[in-house]
N, CA, C and O of each residue as an XYZ file, in Angstrom:
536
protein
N     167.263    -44.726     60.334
C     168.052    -44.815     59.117
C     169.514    -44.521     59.463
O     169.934    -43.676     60.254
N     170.262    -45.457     58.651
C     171.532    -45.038     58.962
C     172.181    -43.942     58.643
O     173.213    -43.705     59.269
N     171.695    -42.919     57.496
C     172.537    -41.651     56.882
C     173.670    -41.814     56.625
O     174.533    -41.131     57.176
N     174.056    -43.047     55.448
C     175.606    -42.897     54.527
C     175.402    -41.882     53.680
O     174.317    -41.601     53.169
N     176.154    -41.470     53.559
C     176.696    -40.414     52.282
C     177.706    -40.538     51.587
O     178.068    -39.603     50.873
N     178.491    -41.884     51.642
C     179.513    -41.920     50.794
C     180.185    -43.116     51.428
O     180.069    -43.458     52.605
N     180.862    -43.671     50.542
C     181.898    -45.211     50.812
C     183.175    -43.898     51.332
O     183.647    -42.951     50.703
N     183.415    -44.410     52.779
C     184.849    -43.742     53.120
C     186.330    -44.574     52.508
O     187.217    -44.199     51.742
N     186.133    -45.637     53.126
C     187.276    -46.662     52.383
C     186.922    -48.074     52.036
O     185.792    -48.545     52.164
N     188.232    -48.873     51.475
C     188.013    -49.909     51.467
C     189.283    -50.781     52.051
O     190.398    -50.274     51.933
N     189.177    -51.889     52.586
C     190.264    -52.876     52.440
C     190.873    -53.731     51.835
O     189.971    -54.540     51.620
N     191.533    -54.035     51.513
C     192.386    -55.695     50.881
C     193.459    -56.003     51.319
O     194.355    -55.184     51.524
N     193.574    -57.554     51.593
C     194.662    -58.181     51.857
C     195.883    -58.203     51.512
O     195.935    -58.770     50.421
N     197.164    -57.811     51.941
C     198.486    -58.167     51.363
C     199.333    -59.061     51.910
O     199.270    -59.113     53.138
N     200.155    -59.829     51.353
C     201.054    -60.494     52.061
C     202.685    -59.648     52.109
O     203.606    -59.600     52.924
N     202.518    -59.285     51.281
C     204.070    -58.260     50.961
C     204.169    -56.874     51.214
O     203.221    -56.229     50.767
N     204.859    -56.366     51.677
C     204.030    -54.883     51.679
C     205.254    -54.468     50.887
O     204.866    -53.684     50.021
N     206.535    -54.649     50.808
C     207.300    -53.862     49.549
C     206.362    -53.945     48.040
O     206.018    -53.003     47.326
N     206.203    -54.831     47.930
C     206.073    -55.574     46.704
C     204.200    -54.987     46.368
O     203.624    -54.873     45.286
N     203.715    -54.739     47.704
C     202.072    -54.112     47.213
C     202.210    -52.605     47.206
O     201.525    -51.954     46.416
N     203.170    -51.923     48.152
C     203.503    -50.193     47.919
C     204.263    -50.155     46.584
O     204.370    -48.997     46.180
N     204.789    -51.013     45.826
C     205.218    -50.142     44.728
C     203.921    -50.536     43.393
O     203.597    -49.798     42.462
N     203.587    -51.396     43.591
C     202.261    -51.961     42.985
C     201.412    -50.570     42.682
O     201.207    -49.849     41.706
N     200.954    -50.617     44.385
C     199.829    -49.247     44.368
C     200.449    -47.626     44.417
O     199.804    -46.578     44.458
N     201.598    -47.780     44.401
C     202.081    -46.578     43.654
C     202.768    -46.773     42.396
O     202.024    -46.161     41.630
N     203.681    -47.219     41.718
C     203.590    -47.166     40.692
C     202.680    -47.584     39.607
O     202.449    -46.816     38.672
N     202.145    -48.774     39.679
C     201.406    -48.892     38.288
C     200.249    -48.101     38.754
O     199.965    -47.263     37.898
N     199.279    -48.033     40.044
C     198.536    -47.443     40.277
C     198.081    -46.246     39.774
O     197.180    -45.842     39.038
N     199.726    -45.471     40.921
C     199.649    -44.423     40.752
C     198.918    -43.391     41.734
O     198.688    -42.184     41.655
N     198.681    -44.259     42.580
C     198.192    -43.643     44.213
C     198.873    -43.260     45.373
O     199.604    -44.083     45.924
N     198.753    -42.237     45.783
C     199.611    -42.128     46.680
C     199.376    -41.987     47.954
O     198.373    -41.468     48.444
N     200.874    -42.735     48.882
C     200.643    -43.244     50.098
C     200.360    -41.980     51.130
O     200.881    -40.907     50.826
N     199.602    -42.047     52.273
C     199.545    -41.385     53.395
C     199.444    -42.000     54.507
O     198.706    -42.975     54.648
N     200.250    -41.455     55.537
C     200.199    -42.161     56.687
C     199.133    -42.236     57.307
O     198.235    -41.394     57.291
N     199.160    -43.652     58.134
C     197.955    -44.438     58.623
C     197.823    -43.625     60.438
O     198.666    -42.888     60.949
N     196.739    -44.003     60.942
C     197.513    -43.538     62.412
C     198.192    -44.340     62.977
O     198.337    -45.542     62.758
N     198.733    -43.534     63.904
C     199.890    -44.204     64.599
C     199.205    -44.665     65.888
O     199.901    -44.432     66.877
N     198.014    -45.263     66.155
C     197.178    -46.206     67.205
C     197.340    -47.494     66.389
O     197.147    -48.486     67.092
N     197.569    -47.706     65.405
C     197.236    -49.451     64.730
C     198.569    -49.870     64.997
O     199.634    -49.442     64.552
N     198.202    -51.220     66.185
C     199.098    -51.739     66.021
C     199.550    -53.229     65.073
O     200.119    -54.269     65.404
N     199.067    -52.805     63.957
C     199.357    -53.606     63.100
C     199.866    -53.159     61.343
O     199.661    -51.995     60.998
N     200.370    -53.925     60.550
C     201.016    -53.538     59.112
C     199.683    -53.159     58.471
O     198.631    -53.794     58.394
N     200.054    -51.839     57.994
C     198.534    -51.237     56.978
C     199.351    -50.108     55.900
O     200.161    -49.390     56.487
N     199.277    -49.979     55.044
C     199.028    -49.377     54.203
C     198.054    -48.636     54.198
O     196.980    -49.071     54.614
N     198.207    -46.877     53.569
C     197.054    -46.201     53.155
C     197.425    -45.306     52.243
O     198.436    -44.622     52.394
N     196.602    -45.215     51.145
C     196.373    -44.376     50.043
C     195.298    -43.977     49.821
O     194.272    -44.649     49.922
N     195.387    -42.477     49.382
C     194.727    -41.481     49.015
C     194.050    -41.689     47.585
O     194.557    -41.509     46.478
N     193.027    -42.028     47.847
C     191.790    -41.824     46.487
C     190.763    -41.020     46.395
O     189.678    -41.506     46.714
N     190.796    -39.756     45.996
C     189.757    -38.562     45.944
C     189.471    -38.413     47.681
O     190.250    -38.197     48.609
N     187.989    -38.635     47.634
C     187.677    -38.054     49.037
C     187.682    -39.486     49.847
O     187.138    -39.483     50.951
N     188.240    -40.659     49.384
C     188.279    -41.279     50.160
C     189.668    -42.514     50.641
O     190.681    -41.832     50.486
N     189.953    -43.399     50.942
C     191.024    -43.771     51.088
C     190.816    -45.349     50.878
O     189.758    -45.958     51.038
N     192.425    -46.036     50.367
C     192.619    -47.774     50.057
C     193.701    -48.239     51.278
O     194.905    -48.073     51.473
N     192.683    -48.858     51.932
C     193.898    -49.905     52.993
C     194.256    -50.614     52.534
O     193.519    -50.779     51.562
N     195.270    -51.538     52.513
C     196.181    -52.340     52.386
C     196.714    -52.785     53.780
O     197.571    -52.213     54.454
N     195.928    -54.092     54.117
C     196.031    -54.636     55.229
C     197.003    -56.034     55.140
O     196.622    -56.980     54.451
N     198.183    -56.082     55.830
C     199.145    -57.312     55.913
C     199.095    -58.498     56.652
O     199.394    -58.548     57.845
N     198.661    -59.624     55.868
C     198.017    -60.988     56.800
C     198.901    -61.692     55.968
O     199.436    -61.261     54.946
N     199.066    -63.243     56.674
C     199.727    -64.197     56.304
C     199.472    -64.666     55.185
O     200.280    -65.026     54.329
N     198.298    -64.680     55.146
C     197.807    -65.461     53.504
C     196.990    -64.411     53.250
O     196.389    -63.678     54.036
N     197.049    -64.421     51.580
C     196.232    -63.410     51.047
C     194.930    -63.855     51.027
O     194.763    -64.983     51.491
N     193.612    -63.060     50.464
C     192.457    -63.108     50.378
C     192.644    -64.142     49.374
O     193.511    -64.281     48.511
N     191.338    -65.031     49.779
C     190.642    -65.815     48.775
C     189.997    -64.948     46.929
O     189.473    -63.889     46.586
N     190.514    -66.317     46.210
C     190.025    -65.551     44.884
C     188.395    -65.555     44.807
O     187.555    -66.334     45.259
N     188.307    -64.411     44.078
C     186.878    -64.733     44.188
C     186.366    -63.239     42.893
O     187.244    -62.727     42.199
N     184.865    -62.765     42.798
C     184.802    -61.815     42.088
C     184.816    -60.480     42.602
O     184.839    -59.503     41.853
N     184.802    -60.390     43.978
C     184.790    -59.615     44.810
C     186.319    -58.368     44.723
O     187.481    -58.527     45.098
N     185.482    -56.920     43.922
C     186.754    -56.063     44.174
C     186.630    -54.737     44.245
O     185.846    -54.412     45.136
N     187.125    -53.783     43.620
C     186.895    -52.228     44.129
C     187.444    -52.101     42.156
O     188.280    -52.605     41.406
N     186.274    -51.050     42.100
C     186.602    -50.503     41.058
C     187.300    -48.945     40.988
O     186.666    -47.969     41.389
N     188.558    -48.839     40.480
C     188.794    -47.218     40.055
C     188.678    -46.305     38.426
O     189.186    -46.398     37.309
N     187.876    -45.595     38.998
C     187.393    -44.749     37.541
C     188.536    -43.676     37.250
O     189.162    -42.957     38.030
N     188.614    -43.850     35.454
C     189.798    -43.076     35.011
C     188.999    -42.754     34.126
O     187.901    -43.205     33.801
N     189.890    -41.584     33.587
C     189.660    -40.486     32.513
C     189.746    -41.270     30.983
O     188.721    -41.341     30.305
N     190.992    -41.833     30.507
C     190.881    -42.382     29.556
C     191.340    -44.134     30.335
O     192.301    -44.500     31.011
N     190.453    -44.649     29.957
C     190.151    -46.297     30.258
C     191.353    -47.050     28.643
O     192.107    -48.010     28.808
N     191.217    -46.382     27.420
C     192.415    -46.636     26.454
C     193.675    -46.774     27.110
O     194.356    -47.772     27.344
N     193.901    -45.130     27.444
C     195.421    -45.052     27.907
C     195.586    -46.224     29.399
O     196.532    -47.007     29.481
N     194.799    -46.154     30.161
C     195.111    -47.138     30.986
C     195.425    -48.511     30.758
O     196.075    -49.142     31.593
N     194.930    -49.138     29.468
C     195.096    -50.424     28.963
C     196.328    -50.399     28.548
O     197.237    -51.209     28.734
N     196.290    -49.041     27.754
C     198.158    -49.224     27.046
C     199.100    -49.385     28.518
O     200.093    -50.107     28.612
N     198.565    -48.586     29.554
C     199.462    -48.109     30.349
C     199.712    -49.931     31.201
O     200.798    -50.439     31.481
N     198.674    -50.385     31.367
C     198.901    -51.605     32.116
C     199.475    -52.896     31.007
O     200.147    -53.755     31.576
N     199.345    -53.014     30.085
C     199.594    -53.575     29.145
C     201.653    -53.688     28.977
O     202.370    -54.677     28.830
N     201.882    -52.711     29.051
C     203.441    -51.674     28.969
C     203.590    -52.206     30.194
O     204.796    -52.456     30.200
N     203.167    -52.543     31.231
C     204.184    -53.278     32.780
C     203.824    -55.255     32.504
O     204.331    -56.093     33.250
N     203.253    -55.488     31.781
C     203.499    -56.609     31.944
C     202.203    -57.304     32.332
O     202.250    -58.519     32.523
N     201.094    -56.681     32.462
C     199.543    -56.777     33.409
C     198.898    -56.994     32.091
O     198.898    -56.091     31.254
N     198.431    -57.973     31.897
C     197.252    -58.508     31.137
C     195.780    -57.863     31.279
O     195.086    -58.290     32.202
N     195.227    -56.815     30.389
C     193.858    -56.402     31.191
C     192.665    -57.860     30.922
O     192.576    -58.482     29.863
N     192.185    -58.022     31.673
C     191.048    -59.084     31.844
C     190.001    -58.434     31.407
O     189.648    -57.489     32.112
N     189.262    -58.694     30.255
C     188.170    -58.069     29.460
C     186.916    -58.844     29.944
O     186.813    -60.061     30.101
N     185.988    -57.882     30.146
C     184.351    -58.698     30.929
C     183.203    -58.209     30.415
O     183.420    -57.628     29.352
N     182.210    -58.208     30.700
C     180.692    -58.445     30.028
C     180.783    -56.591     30.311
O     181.346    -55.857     31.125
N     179.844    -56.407     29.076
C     180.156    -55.049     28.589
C     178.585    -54.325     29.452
O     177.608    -54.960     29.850
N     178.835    -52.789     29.524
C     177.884    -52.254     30.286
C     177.807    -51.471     29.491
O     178.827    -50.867     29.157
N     176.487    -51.173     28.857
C     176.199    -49.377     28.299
C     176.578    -48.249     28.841
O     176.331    -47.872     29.986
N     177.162    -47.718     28.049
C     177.457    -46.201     28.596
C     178.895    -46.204     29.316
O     179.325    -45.168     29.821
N     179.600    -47.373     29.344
C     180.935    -47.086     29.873
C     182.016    -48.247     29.199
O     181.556    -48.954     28.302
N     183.223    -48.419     29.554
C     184.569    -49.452     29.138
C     185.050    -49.348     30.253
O     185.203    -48.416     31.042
N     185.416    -51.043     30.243
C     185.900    -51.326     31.924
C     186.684    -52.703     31.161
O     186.294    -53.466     30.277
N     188.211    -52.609     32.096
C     188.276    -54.435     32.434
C     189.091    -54.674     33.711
O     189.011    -53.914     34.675
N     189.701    -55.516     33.688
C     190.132    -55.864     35.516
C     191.565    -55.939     35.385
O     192.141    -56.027     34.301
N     192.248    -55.894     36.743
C     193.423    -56.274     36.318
C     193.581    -57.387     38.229
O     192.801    -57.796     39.089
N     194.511    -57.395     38.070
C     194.890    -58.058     39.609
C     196.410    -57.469     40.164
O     197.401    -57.241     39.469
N     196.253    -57.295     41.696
C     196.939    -56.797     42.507
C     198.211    -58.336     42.621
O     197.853    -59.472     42.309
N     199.578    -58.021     43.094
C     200.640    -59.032     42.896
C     199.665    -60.076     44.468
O     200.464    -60.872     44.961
N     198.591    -60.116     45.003
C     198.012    -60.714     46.002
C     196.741    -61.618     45.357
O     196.076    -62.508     45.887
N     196.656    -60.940     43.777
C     195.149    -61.210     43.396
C     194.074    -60.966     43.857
O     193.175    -61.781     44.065
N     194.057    -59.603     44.102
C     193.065    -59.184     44.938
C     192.575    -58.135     43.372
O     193.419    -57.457     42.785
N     190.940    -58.213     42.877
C     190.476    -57.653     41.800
C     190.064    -56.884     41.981
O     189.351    -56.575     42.935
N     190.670    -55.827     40.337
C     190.517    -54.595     40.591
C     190.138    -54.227     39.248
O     190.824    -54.718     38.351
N     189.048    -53.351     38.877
C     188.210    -52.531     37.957
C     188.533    -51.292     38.091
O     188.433    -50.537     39.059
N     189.047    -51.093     36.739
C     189.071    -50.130     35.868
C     187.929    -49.764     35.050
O     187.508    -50.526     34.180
N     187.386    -48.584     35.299
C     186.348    -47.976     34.759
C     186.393    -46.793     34.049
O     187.220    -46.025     34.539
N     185.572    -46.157     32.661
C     185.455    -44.883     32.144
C     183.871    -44.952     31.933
O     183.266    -45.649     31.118
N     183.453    -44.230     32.687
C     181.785    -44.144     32.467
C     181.714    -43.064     30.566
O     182.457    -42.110     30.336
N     181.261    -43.297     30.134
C     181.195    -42.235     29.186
C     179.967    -41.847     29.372
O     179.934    -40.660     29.048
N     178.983    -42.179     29.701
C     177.667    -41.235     30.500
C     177.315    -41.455     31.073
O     177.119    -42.669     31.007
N     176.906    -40.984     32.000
C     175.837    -41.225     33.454
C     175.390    -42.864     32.830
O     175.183    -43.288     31.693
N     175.369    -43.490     34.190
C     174.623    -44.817     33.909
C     172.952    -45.272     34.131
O     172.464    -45.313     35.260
N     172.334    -45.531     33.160
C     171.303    -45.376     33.252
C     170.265    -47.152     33.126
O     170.614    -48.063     32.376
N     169.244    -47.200     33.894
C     169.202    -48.747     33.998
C     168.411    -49.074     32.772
O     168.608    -50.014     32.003
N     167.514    -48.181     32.709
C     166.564    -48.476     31.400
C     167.445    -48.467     30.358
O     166.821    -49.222     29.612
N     168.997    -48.009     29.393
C     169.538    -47.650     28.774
C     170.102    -49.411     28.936
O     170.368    -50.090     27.944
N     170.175    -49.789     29.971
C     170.948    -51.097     30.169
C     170.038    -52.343     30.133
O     170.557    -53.446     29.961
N     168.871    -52.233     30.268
C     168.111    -53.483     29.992
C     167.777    -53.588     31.155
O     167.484    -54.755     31.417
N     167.662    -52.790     32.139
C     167.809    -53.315     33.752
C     166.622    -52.222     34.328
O     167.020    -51.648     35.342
N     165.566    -51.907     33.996
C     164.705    -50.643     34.149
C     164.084    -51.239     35.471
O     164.139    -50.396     36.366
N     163.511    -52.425     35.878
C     163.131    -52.935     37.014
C     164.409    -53.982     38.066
O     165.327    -54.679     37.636
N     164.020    -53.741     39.431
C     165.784    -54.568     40.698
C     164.892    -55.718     40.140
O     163.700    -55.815     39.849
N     165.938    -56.523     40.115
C     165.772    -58.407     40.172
C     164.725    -58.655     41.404
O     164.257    -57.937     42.288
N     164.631    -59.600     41.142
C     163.471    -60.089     42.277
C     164.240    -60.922     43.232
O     163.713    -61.392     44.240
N     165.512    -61.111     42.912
C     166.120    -61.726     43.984
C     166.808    -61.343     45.283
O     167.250    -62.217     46.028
């Protein structure tokens, strides 16, 4: 067995890196920490609880697709006002029991979820009490 205990990080593509550090620090609201100094390549890193967001710099950004990282907030309201107030359209999606979520996109289009669980998530509570068979 492999023994995970936790997602350490994640990656996404940037093409800009002025233009994605003020992104993921200001509207974010995450803040940057230095990467090591062995990569020899453009990265970004920010601090999210116990774990960390790369921001990796390639020529072309990632393909669109549904593929993204969700961050959980306290009030999921104030975040709508808050993204709403820069100019960010929240993208509203298929609703889950027990929480409010919608998406927004990075200036790369790389998707990103906004989440407020309001209770533990539960599958039977969701219609989902047995995994798909697929």
């Amino acid at each position: 067995m492999l023994g995970a205990t936790q997602l350490d990080h994640v990656s996404v593509l940037i093409t800009d890196v002025p233009r994605a550090r003020a992104f993921y620090r200001e509207v974010l609201g995450l803040r940057e920490i230095a990467k090591p100094k062995t990569f020899d390549f453009v990265a970004l890193w920010f601090e999210l609880g116990n774990q960390t967001l790369h921001l990796l710099q390639k020529p072309q950004p990632d393909s669109k697709s549904p593929r993204h990282f969700a961050l959980g907030v306290r009030d999921v309201e104030a975040a709508r006002r808050f993204v709403r107030s820069r100019g960010i359209a929240p993208d509203e999606t298929t609703k889950i029991p027990g929480c409010d979520r919608f998406f927004i996109h990075d200036p790369d289009g790389n998707r990103i979820e906004i989440i407020q669980w309001l209770e533990p998530y539960d599958p039977i509570a969701s219609g989902a009490a047995t995994l798909d068979g697929v």
